[in-house]
C-alpha positions in Angstrom: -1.8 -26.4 2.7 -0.5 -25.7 6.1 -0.9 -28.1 9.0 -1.3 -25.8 11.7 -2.4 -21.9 12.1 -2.1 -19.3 15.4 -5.0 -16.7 15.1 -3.6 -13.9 16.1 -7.0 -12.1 17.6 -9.8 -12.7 20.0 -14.0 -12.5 19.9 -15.9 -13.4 17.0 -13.1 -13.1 14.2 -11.3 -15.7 16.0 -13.9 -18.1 16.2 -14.5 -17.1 12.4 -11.0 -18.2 11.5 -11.6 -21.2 13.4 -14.4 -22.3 11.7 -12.4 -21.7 8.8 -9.8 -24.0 9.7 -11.8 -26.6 10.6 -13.3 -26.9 7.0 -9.7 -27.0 5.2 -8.7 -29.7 7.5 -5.9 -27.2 9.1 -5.4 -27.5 13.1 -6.3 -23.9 14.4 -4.3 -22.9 17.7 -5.7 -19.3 19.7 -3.7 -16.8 21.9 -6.3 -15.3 24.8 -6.1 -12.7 27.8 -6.7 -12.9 30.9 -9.3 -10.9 30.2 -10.7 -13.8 27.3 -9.6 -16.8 29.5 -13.2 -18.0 30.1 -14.4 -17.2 26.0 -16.4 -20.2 25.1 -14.8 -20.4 21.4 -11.4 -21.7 23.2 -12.9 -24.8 23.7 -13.3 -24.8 19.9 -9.7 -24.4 18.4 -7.1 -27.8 18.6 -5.1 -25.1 21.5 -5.1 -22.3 23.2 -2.5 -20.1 24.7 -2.5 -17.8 27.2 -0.2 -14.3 25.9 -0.8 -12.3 28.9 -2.7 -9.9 30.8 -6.3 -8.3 29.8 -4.8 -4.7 27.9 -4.1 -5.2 24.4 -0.7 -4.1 24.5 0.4 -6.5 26.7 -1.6 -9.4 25.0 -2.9 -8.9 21.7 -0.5 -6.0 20.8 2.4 -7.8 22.1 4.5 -9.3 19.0 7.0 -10.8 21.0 4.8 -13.6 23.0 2.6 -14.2 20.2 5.9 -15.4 18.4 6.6 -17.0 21.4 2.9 -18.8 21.3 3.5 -19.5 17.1 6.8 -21.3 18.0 5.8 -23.1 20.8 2.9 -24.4 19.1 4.7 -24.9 16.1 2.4 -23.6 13.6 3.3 -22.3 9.9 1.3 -19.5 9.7 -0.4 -16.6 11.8 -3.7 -15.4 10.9 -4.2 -12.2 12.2 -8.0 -11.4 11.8 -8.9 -7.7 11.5 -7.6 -4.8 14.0 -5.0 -5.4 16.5 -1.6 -6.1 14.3 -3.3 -6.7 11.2 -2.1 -4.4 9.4 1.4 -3.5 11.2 4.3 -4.4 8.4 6.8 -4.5 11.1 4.7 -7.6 12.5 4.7 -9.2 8.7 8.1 -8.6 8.8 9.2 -10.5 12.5 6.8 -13.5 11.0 8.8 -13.7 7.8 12.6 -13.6 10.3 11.0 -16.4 12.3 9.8 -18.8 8.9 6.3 -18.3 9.4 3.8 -17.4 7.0 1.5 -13.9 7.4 -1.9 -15.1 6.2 -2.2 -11.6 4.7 0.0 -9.4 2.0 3.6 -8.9 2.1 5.1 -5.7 3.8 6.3 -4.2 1.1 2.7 -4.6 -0.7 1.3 -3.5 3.0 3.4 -0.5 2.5 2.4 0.3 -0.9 -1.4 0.2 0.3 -1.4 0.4 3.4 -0.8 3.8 3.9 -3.1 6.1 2.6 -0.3 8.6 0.9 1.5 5.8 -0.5 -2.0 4.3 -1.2 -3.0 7.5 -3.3 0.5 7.6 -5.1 -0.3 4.1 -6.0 -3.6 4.8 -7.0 -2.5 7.5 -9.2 -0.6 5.0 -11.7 -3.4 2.6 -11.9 -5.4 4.5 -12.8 -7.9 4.8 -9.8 -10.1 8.1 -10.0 -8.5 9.3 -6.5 -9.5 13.1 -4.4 -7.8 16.3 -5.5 -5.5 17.5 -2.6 -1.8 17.0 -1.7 0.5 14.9 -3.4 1.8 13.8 0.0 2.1 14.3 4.0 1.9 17.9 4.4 3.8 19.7 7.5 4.2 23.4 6.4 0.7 25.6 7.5 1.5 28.0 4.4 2.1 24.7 2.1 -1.1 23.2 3.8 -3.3 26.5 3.1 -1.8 26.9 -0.3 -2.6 23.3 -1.7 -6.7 23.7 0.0 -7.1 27.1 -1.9 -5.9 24.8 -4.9 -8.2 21.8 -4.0 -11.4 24.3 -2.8 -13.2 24.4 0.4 -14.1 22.3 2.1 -11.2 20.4 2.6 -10.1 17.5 5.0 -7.3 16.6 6.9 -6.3 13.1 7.4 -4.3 10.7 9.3 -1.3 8.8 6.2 -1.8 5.6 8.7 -4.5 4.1 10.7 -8.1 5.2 10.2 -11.8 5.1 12.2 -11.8 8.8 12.2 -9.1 9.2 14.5 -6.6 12.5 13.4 -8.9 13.8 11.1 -10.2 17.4 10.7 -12.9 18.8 8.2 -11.8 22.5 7.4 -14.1 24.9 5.7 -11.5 27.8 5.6 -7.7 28.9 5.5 -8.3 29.6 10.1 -9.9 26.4 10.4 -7.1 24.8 8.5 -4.2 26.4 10.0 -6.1 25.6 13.3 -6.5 22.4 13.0 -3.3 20.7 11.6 -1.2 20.4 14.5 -4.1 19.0 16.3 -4.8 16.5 13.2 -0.8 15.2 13.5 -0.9 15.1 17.4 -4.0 13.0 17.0 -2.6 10.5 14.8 0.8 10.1 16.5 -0.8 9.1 19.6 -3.4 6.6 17.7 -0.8 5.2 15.0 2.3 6.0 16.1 3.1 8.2 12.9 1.5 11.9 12.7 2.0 12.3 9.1 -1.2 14.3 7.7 -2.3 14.6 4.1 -5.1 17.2 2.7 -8.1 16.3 0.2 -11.1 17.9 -0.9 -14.3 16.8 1.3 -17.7 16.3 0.1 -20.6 17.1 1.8 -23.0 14.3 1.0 -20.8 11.0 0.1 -22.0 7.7 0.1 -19.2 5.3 1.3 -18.7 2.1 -1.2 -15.8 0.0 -1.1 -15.0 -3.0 -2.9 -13.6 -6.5 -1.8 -10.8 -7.6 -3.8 -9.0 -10.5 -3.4 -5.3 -11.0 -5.0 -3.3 -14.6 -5.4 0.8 -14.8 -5.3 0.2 -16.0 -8.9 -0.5 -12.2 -10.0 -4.0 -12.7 -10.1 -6.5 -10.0 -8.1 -10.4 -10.3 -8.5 -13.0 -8.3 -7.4 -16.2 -10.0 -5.7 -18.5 -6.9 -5.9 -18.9 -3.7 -3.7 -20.9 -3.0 -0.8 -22.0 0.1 0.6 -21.2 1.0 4.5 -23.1 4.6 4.2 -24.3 4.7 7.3 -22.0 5.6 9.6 -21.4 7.2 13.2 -18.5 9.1 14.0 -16.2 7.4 10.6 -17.8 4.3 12.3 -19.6 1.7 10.4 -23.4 0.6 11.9 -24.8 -0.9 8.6 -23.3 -2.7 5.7 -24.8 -3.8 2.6 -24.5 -5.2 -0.8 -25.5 -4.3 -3.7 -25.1 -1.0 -2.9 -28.6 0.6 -3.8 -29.4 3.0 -6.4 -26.1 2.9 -8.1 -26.0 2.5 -11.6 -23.9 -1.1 -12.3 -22.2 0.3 -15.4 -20.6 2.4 -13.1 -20.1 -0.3 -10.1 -18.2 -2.4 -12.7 -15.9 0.2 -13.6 -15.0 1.0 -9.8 -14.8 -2.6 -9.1 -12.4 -3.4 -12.1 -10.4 -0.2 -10.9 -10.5 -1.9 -7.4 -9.1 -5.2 -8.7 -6.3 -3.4 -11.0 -4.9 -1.6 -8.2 -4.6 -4.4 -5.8 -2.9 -6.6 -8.8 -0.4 -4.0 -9.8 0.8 -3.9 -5.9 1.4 -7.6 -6.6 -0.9 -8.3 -3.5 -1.7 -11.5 -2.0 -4.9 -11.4 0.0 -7.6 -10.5 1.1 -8.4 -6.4 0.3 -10.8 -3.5 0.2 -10.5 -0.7 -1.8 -12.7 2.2 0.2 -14.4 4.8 -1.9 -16.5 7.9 -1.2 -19.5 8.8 -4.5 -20.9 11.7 -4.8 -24.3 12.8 -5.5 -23.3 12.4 -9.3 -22.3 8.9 -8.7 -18.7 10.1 -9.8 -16.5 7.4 -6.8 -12.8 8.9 -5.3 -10.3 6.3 -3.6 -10.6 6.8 0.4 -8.0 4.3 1.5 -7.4 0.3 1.3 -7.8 -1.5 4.1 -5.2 -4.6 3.7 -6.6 -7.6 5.4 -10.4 -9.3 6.0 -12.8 -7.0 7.4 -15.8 -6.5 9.9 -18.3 -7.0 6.7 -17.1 -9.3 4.8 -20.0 -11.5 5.4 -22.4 -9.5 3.3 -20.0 -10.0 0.5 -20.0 -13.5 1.3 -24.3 -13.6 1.1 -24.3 -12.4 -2.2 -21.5 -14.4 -3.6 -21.5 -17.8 -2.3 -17.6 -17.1 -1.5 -15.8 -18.1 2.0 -13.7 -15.1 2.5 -11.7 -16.3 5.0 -11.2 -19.5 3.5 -9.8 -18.0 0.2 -7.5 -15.9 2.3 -5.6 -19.1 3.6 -5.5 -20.6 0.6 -3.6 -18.0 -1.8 -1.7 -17.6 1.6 -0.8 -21.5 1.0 0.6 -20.2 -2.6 -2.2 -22.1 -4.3 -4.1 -19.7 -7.6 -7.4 -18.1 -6.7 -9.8 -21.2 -7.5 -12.2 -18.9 -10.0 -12.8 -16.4 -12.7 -13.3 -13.5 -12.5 -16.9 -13.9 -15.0 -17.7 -16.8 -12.0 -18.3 -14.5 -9.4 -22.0 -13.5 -9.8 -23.9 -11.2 -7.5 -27.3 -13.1 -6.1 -29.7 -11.3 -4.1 -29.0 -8.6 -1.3 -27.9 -8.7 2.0 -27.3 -6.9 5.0 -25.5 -6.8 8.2 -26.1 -5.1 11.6 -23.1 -4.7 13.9 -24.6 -5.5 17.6 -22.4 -3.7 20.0 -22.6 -3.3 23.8 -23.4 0.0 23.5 -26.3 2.1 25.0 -27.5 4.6 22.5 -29.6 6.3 25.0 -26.4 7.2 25.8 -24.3 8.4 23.4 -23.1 4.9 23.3 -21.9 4.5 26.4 -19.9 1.1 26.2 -21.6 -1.4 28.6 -19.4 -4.1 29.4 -20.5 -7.1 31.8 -22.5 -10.2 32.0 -25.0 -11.8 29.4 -27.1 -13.9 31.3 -29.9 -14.3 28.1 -28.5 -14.8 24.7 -31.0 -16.0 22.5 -30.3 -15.2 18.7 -32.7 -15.0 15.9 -32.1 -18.2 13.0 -34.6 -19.1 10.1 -34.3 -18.9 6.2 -31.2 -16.4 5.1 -30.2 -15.4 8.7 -26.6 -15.8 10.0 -25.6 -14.6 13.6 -21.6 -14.3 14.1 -20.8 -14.0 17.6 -18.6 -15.4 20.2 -21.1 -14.7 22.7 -23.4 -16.4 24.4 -25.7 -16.6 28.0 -23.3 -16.5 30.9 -20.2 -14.6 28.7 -19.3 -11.4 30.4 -18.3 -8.9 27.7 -14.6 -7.5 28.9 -14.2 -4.0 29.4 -10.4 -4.1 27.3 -11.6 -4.4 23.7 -13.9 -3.1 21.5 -17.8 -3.1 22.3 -18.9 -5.7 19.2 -20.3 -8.5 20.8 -21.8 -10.0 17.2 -22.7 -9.1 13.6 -26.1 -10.0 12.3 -26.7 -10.6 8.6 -29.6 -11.6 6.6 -30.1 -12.2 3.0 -33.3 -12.3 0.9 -33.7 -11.9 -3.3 -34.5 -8.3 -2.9 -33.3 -5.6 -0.4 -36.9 -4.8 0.5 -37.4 -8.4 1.5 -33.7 -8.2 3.4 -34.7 -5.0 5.4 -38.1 -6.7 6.0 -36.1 -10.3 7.2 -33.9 -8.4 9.3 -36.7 -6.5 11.2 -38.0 -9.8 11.9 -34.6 -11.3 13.2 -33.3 -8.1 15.4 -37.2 -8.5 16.6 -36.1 -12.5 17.5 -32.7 -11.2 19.3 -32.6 -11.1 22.9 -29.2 -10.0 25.1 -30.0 -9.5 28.4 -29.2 -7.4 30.7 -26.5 -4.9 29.2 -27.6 -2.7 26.5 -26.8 -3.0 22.9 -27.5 -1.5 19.6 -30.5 -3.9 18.8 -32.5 -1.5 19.3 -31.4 1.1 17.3 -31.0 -1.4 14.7 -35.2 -1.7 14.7 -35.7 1.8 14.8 -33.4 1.8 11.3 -35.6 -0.7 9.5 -38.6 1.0 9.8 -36.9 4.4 8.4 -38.4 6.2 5.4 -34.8 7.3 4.4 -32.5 4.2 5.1 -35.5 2.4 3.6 -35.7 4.5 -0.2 -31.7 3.9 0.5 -30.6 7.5 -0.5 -28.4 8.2 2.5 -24.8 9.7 2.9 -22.3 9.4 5.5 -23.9 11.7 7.7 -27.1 10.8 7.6 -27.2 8.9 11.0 -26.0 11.8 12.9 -28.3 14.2 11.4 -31.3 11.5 12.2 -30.0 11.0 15.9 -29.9 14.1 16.3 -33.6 15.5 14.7 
């Protein structure tokens, strides 16, 4: 086991992977901001390192003074959290030059399923059920508007790296395509750095189910169930569950087993999701794998009795994933609301600034993750999250009935947040019967 670990984030993942750390006995050493230098989970790790200014790409983003920070601390291994360098193979490749461990998969494994046209090629040969649509990055408008009359309208265009949305286009006909595709690769360039674009067929009314896979340097990958993250705004998730609801568990098994094969024949060590979009048929088509921890994997955690994080250090440390795959048993449901400093009253208009009253809701089954707290001033830098709550009951009518009751308890005060919202959710015929799509928050804010 290593001795020592740099957490390569900020916020609540950071003081997730600190808690972590703490557990296994491992010292835990955190980069900050200026922007972060006051965050009360500094105060938490064994050190902390100042990396530079508030903007991301001089702090955060910067690879060369978080090396810096990993060997002037000493540690053997960087944890990188979700977002910010997390999935950059060039950055998994400077921590291997410099001896240190990437808690997270190799590059060339990052590269395999990282990208979503490698991804798909991948998927192909394991066997995943993946979308009809080009084999690879398309560039050509007459190659583009010969493979979508192929695949059928409605097609989509999407970004071959990054994700949340960002470079891609739904097209309904050969002008919208031929419209759209320079737009599409001018989008993702400027987001990822890479404007490759590759086309698949869209459907109108998905739900959005992914699976959380987790994969050993021993050649062993097991699934720990699937959770479903329908309920989206703007390719942005707002809700997370697990089970997903109203979806036949023959067919969950075979998605998750597909899930699990694909991240074992990538030889992948780590934690994974496998993202999928179903269809009204319940037939599921590979969106993209995200390669490292994510926002929800506390739901999957709820249900399973499994430390996420925990695990991901571990088979980092080269030790064999501590369980079968017939161990991991599904018990009860939970759910998880993302609380974000957002005003939906106003399109949700970011609201950085100063908590002065953070009171958070507790009792049986509820868990609050948050690096905030009263008198932390939410930075305008970063992304608006401020916390995640999740609840867990034996049924998901008693989950969406115990998390009414805790977003009731939560109190952030003054700046806005999504709490509300949140409320307004629980008490919804629709979310409630659970037979939503991805769309279905847009079409409700906006009725």
């Amino acid at each position: 086991m290593f001795k020592r670990i740099l957490i390569a984030n900020r916020g609540e993942i950071a003081l997730r992977i600190i808690r972590a750390c703490k557990e296994l006995g491992v010292e835990a050493v955190c980069v900050y901001s200026e922007a972060d230098r006051e965050a009360p989970y500094l105060r938490l790790a064994d050190r902390a390192i100042c990396i530079g200014p508030g903007p991301a790409r001089e702090s955060y983003l910067n690879i060369a003074r978080l090396i810096a920070a990993a060997e002037i601390a000493e540690v053997e291994a960087i944890h990188p959290g979700y977002g910010f360098l997390a999935e950059r193979s060039d950055f998994v490749e400077i921590c291997r030059e410099h001896s240190i461990e990437f808690i997270g998969p190799s590059p060339e494994a990052m590269g395999a399923l990282g990208d979503k046209v490698e991804a798909k090629r991948f998927a192909k040969k394991a066997g995943v059920p993946i979308f009809p649509g080009s084999e690879g990055a398309i560039d050509d408008e007459d190659e583009a508007a010969k493979i979508a009359e192929e695949t059928g309208y409605p097609v989509i265009l999407k970004a071959a790296a990054g994700g949340g949305g960002r470079g891609m286009r739904v097209c309904r006909n050969e002008k919208e395509l031929r419209s759209n595709i320079k737009q599409a690769q001018n989008e993702a360039l400027a987001a990822f750095g890479n404007g490759s674009v590759f086309i698949e067929k869209f459907l109108e009314n998905a739900r959005h189910v992914e699976v959380q896979v987790i994969g050993d340097k021993h050649g062993n990958s097991i699934h720990l169930w699937e959770r479903d993250c329908s309920m989206q705004r703007r390719h942005q998730k707002i809700i997370e569950e697990a089970p997903g609801p109203g979806i036949d568990r023959k067919r969950v098994q075979e998605v998750c087993e597909a899930a699990a094969r694909l991240v074992r024949s990538a030889e992948y060590s780590g934690a994974a999701t496998v993202e999928f979009l179903m269809d009204k048929d319940q037939n599921f088509y590979m969106l993209e794998v995200n390669t490292r921890v994510q926002v929800e994997h506390p739901v999957t955690e709820m249900i399973t009795g499994l430390d996420i994080v925990q695990l991901s250090i571990l088979v980092a440390a080269g030790e064999p994933i501590p369980f079968k795959q017939e161990d991991v048993k599904v018990r009860g449901h939970a759910i998880e609301c993302r609380i974000n400093a957002e005003d939906p009253d106003k399109n949700f208009m970011p609201c950085a600034g100063r908590i002065n009253t953070w009171i958070p809701p507790g009792g049986p089954g509820v868990r609050v993750d948050s690096h905030a707290c009263s008198g932390y001033t939410v930075p305008p830098n970063y992304d608006s999250m401020v916390g995640k709550l999740i609840v867990h009951a034996d049924t998901r009518d008693k989950a969406l009935d115990r998390m009414a009751r805790a977003l009731g308890e939560f109190t952030v005060e003054p700046i806005k947040t999504t709490i509300p919202l949140h409320l307004r959710l629980m008490q919804d015929e629709g979310f409630r019967k659970g037979g939503i799509d991805i769309h279905y928050l847009e079409r409700l804010l906006k009725g």
